[in-house]
ZAMAR-760134 format. One line per field, with one value per residue (C-alpha): residue number from 1; residue in one letter; chain; x, y negated, z. Coordinates in pm, whole numbers, plus 50000, padded with zeros to 5 digits. Layout:
! residues N
i (NUM | ...);
aa (a | ...);
ch (A | ...);
X (X | ...);
Y (Y | ...);
Z (Z | ...);
END
This chain:
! residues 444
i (1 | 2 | 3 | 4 | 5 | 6 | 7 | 8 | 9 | 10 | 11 | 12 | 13 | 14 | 15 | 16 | 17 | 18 | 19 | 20 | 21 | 22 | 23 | 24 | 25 | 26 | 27 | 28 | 29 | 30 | 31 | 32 | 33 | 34 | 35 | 36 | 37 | 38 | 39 | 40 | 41 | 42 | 43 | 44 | 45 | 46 | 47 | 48 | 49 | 50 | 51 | 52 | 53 | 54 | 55 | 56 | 57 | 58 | 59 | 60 | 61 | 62 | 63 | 64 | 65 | 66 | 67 | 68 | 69 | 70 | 71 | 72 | 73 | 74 | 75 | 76 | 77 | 78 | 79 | 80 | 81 | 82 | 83 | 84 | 85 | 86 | 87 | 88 | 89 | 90 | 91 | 92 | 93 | 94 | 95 | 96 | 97 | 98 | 99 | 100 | 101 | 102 | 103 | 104 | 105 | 106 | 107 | 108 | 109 | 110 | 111 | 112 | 113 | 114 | 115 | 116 | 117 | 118 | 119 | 120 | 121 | 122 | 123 | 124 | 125 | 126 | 127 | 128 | 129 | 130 | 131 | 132 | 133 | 134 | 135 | 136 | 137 | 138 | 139 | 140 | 141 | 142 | 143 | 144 | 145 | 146 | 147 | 148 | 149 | 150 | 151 | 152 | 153 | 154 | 155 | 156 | 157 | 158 | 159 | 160 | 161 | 162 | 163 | 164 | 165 | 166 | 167 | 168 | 169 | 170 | 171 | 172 | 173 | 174 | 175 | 176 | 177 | 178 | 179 | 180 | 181 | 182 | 183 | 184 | 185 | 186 | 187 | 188 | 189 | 190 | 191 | 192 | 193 | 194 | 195 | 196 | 197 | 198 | 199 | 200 | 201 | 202 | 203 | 204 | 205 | 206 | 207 | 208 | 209 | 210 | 211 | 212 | 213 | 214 | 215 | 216 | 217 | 218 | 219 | 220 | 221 | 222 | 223 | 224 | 225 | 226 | 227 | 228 | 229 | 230 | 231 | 232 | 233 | 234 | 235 | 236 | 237 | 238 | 239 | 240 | 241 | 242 | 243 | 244 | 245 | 246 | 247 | 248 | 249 | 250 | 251 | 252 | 253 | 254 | 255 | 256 | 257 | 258 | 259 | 260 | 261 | 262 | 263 | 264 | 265 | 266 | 267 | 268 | 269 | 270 | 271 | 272 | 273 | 274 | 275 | 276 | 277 | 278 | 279 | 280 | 281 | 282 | 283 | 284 | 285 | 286 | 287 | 288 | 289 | 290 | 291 | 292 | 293 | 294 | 295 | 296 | 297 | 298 | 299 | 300 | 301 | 302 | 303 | 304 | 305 | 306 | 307 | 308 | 309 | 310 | 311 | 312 | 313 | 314 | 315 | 316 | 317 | 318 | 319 | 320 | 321 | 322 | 323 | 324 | 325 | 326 | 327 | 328 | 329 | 330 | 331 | 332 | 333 | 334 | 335 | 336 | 337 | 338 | 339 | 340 | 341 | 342 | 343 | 344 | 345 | 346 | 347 | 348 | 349 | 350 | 351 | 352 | 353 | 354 | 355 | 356 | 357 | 358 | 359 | 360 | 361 | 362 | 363 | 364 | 365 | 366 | 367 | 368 | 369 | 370 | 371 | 372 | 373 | 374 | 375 | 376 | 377 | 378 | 379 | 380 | 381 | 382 | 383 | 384 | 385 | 386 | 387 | 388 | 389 | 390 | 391 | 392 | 393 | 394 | 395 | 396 | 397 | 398 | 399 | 400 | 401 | 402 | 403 | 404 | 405 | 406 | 407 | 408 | 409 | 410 | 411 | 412 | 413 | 414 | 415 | 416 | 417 | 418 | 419 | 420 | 421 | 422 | 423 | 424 | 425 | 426 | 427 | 428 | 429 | 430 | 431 | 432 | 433 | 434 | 435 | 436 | 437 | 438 | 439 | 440 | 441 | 442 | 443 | 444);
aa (x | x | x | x | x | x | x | x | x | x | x | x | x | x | x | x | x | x | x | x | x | x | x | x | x | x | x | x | x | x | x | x | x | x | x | x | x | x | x | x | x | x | x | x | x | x | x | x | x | x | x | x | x | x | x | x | x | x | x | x | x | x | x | x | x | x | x | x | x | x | x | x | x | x | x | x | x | x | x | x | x | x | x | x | x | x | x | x | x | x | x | x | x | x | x | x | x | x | x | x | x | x | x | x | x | x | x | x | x | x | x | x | x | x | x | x | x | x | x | x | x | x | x | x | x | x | x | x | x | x | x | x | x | x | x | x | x | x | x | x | x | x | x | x | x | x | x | x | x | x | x | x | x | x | x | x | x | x | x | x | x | x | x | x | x | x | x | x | x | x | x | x | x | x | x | x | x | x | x | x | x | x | x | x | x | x | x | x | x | x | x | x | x | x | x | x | x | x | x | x | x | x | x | x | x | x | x | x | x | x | x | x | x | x | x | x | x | x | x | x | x | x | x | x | x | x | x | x | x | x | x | x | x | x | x | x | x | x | x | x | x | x | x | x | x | x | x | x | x | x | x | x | x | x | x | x | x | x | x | x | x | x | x | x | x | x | x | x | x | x | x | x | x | x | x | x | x | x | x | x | x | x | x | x | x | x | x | x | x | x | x | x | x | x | x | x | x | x | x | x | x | x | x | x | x | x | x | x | x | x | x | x | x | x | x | x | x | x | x | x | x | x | x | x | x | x | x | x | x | x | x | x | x | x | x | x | x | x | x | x | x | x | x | x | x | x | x | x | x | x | x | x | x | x | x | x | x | x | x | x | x | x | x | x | x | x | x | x | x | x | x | x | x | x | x | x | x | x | x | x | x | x | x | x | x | x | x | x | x | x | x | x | x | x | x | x | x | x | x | x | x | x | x | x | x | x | x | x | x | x | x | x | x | x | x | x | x | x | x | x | x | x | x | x | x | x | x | x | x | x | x | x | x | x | x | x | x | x | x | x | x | x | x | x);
ch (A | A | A | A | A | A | A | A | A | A | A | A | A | A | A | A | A | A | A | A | A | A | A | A | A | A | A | A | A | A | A | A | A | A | A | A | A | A | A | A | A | A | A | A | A | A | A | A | A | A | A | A | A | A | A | A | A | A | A | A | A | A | A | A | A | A | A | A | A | A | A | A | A | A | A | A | A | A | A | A | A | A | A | A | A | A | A | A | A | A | A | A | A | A | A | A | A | A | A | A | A | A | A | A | A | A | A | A | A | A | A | A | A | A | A | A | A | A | A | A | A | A | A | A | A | A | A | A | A | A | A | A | A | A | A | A | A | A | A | A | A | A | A | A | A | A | A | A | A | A | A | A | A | A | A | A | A | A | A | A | A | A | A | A | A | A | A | A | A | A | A | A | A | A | A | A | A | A | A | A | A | A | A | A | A | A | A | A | A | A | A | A | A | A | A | A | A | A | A | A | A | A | A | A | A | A | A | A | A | A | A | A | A | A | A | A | A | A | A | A | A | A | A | A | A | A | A | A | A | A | A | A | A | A | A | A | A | A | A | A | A | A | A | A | A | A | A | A | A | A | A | A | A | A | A | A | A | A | A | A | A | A | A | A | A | A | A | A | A | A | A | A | A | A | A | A | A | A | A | A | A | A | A | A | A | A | A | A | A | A | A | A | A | A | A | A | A | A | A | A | A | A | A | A | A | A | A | A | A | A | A | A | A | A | A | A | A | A | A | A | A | A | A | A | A | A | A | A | A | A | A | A | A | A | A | A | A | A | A | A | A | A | A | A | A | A | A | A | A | A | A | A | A | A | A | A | A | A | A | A | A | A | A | A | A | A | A | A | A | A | A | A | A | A | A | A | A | A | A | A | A | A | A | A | A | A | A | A | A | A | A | A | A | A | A | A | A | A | A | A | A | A | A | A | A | A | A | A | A | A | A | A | A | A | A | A | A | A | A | A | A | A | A | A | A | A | A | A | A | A | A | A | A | A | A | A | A | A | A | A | A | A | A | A);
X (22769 | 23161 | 23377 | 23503 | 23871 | 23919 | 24143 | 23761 | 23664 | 23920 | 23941 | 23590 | 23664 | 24009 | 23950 | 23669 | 23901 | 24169 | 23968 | 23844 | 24188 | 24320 | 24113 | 24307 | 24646 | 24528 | 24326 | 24704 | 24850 | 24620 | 24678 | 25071 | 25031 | 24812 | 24988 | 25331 | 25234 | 25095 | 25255 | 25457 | 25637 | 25549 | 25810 | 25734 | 25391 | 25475 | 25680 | 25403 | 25108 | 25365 | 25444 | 25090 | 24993 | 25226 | 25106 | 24740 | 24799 | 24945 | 24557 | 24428 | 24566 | 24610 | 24236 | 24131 | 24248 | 23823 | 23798 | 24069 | 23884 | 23481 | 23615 | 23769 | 23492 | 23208 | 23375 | 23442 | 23105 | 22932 | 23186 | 23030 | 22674 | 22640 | 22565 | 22323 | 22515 | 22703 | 22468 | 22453 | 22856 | 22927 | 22759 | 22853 | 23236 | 23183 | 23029 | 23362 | 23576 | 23420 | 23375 | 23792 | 23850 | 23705 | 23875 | 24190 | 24091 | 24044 | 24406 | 24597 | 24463 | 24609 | 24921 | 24943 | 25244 | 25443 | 25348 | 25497 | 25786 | 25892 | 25901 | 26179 | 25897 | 25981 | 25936 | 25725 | 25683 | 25576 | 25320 | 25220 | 25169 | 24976 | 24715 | 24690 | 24632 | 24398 | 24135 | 24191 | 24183 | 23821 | 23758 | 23871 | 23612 | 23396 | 23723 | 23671 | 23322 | 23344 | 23662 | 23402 | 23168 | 23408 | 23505 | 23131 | 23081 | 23405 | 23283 | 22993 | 23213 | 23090 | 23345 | 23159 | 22957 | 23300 | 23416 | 23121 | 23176 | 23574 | 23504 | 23229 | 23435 | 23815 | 23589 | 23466 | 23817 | 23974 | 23718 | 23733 | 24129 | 24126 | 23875 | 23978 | 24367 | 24370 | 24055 | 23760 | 23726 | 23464 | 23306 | 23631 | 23885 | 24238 | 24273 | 24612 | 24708 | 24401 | 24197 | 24328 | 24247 | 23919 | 23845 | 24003 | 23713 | 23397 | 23492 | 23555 | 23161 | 23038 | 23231 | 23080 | 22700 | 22723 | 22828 | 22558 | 22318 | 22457 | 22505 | 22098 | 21957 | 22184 | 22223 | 22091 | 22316 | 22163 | 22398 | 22160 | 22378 | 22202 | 22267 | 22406 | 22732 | 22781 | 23005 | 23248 | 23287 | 23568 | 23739 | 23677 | 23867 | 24143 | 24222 | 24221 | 24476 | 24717 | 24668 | 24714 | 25041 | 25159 | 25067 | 25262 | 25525 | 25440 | 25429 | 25715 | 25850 | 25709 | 25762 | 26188 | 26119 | 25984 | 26213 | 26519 | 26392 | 26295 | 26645 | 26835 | 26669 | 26349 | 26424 | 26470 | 26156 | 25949 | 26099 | 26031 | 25671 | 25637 | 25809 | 25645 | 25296 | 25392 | 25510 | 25118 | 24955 | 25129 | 25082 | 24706 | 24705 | 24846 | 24595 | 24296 | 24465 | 24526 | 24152 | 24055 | 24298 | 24135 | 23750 | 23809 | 24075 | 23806 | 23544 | 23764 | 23836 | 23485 | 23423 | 23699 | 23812 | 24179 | 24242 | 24090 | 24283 | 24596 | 24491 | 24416 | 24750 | 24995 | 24728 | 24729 | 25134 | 25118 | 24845 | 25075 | 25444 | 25258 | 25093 | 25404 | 25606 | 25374 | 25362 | 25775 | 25770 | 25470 | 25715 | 25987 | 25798 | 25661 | 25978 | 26092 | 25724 | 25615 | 25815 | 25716 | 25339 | 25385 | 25712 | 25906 | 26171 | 26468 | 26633 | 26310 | 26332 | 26697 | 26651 | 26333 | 26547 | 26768 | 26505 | 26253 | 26372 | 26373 | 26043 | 26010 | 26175 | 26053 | 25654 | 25720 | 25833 | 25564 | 25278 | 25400 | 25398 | 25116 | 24904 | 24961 | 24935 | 24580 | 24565 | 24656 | 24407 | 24137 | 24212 | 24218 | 24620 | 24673 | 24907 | 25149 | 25117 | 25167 | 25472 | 25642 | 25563 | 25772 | 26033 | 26138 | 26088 | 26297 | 26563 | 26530 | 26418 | 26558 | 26891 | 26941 | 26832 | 27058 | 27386 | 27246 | 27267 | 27572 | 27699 | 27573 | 27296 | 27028 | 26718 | 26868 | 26895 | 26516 | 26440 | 26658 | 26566 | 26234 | 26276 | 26472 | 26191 | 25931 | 26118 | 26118 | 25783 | 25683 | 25876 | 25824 | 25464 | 25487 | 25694 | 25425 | 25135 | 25278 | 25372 | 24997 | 24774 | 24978 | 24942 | 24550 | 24485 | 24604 | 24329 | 24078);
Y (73108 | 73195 | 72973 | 73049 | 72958 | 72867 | 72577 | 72469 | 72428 | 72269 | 72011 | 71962 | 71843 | 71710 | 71473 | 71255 | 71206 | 71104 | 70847 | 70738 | 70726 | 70551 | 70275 | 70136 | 70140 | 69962 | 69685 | 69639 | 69613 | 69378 | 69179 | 69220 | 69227 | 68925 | 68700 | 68807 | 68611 | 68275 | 67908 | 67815 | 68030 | 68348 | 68554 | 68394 | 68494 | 68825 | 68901 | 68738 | 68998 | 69305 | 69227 | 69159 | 69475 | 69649 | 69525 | 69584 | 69908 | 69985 | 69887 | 70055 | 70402 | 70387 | 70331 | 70476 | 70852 | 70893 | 71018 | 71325 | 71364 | 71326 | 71536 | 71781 | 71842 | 71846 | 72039 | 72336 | 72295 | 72355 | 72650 | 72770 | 72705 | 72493 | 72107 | 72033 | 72031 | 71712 | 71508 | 71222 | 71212 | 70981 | 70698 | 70751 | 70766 | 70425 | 70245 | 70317 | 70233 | 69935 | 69787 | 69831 | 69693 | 69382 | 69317 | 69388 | 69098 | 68854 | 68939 | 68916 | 68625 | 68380 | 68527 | 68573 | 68362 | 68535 | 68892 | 68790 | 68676 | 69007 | 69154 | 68851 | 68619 | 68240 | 67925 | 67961 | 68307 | 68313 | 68032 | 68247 | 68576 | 68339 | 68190 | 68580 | 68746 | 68471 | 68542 | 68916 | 69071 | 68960 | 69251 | 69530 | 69645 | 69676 | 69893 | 70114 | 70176 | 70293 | 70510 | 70657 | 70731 | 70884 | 71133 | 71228 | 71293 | 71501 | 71741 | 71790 | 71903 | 71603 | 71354 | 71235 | 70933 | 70786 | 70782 | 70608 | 70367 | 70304 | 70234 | 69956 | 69823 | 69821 | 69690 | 69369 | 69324 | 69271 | 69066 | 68854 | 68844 | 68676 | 68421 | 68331 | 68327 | 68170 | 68014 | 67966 | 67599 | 67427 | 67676 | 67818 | 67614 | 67837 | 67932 | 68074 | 68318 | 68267 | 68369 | 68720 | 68747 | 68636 | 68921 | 69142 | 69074 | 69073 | 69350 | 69572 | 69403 | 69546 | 69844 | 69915 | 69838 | 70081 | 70355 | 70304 | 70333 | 70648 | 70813 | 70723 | 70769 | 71133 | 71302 | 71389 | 71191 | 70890 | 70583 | 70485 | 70543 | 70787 | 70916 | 71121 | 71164 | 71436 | 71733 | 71695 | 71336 | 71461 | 71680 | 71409 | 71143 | 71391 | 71442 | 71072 | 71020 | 71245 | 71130 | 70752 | 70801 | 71068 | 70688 | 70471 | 70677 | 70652 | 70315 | 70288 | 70388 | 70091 | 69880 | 69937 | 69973 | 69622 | 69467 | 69545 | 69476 | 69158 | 69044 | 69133 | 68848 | 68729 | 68891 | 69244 | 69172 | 69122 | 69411 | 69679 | 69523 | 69664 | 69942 | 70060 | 69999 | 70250 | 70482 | 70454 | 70515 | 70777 | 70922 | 70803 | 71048 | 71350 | 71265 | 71420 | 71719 | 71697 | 71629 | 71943 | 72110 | 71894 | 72010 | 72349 | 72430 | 72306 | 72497 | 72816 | 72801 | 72750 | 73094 | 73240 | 73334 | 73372 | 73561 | 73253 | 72975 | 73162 | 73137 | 72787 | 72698 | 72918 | 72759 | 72359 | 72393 | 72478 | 72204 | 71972 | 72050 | 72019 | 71623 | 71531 | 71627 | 71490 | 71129 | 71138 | 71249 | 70924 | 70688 | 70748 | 70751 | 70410 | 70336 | 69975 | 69854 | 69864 | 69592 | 69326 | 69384 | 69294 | 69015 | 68817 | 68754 | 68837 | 68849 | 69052 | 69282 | 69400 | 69530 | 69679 | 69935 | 69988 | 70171 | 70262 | 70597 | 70689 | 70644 | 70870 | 71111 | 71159 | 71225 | 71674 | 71629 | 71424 | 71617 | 71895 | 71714 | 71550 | 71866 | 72059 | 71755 | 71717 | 72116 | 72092 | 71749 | 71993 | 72216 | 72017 | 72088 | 71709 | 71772 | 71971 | 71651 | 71386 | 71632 | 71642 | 71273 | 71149 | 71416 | 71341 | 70924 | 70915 | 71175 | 71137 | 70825 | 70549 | 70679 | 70759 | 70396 | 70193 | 70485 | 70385 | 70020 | 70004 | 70057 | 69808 | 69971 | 69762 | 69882 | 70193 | 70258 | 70206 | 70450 | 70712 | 70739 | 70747 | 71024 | 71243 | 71170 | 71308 | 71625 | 71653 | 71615 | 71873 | 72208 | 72266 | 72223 | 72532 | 72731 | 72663 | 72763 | 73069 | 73158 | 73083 | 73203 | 73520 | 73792 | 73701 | 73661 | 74067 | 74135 | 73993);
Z (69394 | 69360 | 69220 | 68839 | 68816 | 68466 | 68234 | 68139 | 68467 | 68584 | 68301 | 68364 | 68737 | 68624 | 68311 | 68446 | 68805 | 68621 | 68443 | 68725 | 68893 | 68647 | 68724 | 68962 | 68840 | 68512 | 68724 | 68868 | 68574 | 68372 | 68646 | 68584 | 68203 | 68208 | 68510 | 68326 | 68052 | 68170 | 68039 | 68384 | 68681 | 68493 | 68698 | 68995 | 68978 | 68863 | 69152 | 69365 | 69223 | 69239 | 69654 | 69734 | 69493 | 69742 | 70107 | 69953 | 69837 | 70189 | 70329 | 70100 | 70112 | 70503 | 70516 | 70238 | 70319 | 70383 | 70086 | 70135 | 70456 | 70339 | 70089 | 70246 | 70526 | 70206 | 69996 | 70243 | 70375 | 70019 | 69994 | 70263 | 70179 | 70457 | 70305 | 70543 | 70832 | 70683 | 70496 | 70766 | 70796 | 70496 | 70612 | 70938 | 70776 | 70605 | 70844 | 71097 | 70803 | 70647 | 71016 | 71053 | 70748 | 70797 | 71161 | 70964 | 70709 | 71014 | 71195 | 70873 | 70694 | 70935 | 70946 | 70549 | 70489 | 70753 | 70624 | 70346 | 70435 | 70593 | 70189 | 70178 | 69950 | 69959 | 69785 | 69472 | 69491 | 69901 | 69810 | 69541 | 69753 | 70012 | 69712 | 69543 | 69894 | 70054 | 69781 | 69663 | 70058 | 70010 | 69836 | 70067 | 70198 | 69898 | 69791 | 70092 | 70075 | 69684 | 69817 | 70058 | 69861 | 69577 | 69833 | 69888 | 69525 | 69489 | 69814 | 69567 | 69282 | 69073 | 68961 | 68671 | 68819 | 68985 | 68651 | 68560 | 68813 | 68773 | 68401 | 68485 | 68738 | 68508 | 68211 | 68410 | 68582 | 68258 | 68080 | 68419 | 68430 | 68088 | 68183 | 68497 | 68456 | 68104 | 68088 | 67875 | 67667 | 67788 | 68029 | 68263 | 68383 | 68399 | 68764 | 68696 | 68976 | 69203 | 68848 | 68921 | 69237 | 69178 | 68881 | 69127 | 69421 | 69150 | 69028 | 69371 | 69461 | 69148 | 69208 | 69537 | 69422 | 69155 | 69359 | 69621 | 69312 | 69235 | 69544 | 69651 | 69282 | 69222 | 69520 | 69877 | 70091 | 70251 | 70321 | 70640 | 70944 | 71176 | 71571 | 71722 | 71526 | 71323 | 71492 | 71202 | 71287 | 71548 | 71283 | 71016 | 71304 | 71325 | 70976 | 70951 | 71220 | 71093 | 70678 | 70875 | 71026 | 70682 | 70501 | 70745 | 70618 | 70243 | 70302 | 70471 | 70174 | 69928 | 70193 | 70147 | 69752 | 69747 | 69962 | 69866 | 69491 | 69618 | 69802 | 69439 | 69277 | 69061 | 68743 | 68983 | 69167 | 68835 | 68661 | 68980 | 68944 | 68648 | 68658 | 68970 | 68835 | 68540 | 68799 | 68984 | 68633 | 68601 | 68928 | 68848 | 68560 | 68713 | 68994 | 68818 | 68799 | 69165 | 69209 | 69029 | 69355 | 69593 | 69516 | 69420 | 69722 | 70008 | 69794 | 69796 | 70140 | 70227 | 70074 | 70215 | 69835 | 69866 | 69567 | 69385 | 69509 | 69450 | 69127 | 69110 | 69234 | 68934 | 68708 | 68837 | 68870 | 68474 | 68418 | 68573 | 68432 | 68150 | 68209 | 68380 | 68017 | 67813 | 67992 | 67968 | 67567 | 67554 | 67752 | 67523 | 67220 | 67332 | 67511 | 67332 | 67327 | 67698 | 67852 | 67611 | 67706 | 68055 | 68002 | 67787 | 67998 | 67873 | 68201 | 68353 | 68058 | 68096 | 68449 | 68380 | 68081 | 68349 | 68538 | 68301 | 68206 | 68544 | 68624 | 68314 | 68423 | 68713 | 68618 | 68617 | 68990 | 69059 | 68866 | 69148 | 69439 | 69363 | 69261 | 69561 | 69796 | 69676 | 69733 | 70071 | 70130 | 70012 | 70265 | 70528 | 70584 | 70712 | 70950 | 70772 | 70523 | 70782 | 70891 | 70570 | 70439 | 70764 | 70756 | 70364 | 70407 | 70708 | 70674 | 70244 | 70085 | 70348 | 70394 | 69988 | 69904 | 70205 | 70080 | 69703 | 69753 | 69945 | 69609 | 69450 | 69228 | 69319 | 69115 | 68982 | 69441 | 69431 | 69131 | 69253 | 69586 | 69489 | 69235 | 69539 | 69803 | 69551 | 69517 | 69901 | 69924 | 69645 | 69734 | 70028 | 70000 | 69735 | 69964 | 70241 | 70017 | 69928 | 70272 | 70416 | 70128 | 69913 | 70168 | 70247 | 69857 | 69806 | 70064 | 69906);
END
């Protein structure tokens, strides 16, 4: 059956990932709304949740690029009417990454307070990071395994049941969060920091459970690990390599982000929490559109319909100019009310309207980027990805920030650079698109 390229279709793919994506960026920032807000050491522990948000999300997306790859490898194969070659590689998949996960819980949790240190945390807010980290890592391999399975469901052109899940999962986080951090009379003491982490890890269980449900009850794909390994686990093992060291590099990017942020000062620190966490719901958003590209590109490729995902691509780059706009014109309409959600700081709040309209301005470029690096995931393209990632954080974003901040800039260096590095990661992943697929789409 070909593939219809159409706005309805697309939505249809589109609006219940970016739900689902969104799931994640609002678990981070209930945490940050909710910890921002607590009686005592309120930017402390804000700038505690927003450096341990940043070495998780590190683990997370280093580990969790299975789901571009199951993706990537289901999605062509159903393409090419040929699902039954890969039903036994998800578990398979999970089973390699769930088992790496948890060696990586039992080399870092020892050396938590020193990990920590290296994002320049000390005092209050290192001891902090330590107490947030200790509990929340806990969940990180329940996180992987849902990741996983996500990636199954998009290869089968459903993203409805992830949504499913994400909403069951954000829903308990925050009733959780106010529990545990505040406190319920009689019933809860208030847990404070550790409360978040805590919602954070019953949440990513429940998560996980749910999504095995779904996956046994709605589909074919078993989740008992068979032998041999599947033929694609080699190709699957490649694409992971190269989306690992393309997320070194992204992460090499946060890492400099949150550091230098954190050397300016508390109030700097807190207020690039925030900010930053606006900047991943946002990216969150435009990411459903980027799932549409994902499925449908692998699909498209899998029939060899050229024509098609030529298509796709004029139509996701309007889809996306057009969320991108639409999330600035909502920040601005919103502008004065945001920061008081998350802080009361006074201090906090000041540096965070020095950056703010950045981050707003910014969303177009990334709705590109983002869109055709999901494209080019789909495709299997990783190592054009892993390429470009390195090439525009180490010749880009690191040298704009340290030439920034030599000037004294501080978190207006951070914002910028980041807003440049996104632009070198988007063109020329257009320009490469056009050049591979425009000639074979007039043949077909």
């Amino acid at each position: 059956m070909k593939t219809n390229i159409t706005l309805k279709n697309i939505n249809k793919l589109a609006i219940p990932a970016l739900i689902s994506g969104v799931a994640e960026p609002i678990l981070s920032l209930t945490d940050t709304a909710i910890i921002g807000n607590v009686d005592y050491n309120a930017a402390e522990s804000l700038a505690a949740v927003g450096i341990v948000g940043t070495f998780i999300s590190m683990l997370i997306w280093v580990l969790g690029q299975t789901r571009s790859a199951i993706s990537s490898i289901v999605s062509q194969h159903v393409g090419a009417n040929k699902l039954d070659h890969v039903k036994n590689l998800p578990a398979q998949a999970i089973l390699i990454i769930t088992s790496i996960s948890i060696l990586i819980i039992i080399t870092t949790l020892p050396f938590s307070s020193e990990i920590f240190k290296l994002y320049k945390a000390s005092g209050t807010i290192l001891n902090y990071s330590v107490d947030y980290y200790n509990i929340r890592v806990f969940g990180f391999p329940f996180t992987l395994f849902t990741i996983a399975i996500f990636g199954t469901f998009r290869g089968l052109q459903n993203t409805y049941y992830p949504m499913i899940i994400a909403i069951i999962g954000t829903i308990v986080n925050i009733v959780l969060d106010f529990s545990f951090v505040y406190g319920i009379e009689g019933l809860i003491n208030p847990m404070h920091i550790k409360g978040a982490a805590y919602a954070s890890v019953i949440a990513q269980i429940i998560m996980a459970l749910c999504s095995a449900y779904f996956l046994i009850k709605k589909t074919d794909i078993s989740l008992r690990v068979t032998f041999p390994l599947n033929k694609e686990i080699k190709t699957f093992s490649i694409m992971i390599l190269n989306l690992f060291v393309r997320t070194l590099a992204l992460n090499a990017t946060l890492y400099f982000a949150t550091r230098f942020a954190t050397s300016y000062g508390t109030e700097y620190i807190a207020a690039y929490t925030i900010a930053i966490n606006l900047w991943f719901l946002g990216a969150f958003i435009i990411d459903g559109y980027a799932s549409a590209g994902n499925i449908l590109s692998g699909k498209l490729l899998g029939e060899k319909n050229y024509k098609k995902l030529v298509e796709l691509s004029k139509l996701l780059i309007k889809c996306g100019i057009g969320v991108g706009i639409v999330l600035t014109v909502l920040g601005l309409i919103s502008y004065n009310f945001v920061g008081p959600i998350f802080t009361k700081d006074p201090k906090v709040l000041e540096q965070f309207y020095n950056v703010f309209w950045i981050v707003l301005a910014m969303q177009p470029f990334c709705a590109l980027a983002f869109i055709f690096d999901g494209m080019f995931k789909g495709m299997g393209k990783m190592k054009f990805l892993r390429n470009l990632l390195l090439l525009s954080t180490g010749l880009v974003f690191i040298p704009v920030l340290f030439l920034l901040d030599s000037y004294g800039l501080k978190l207006y260096a951070v914002f910028i650079a980041l807003t440049i590095w996104i632009i070198a990661r988007g063109f020329p992943l257009i320009i490469k698109f056009r050049q591979l697929f425009l000639s074979l789409s007039q043949k077909t």
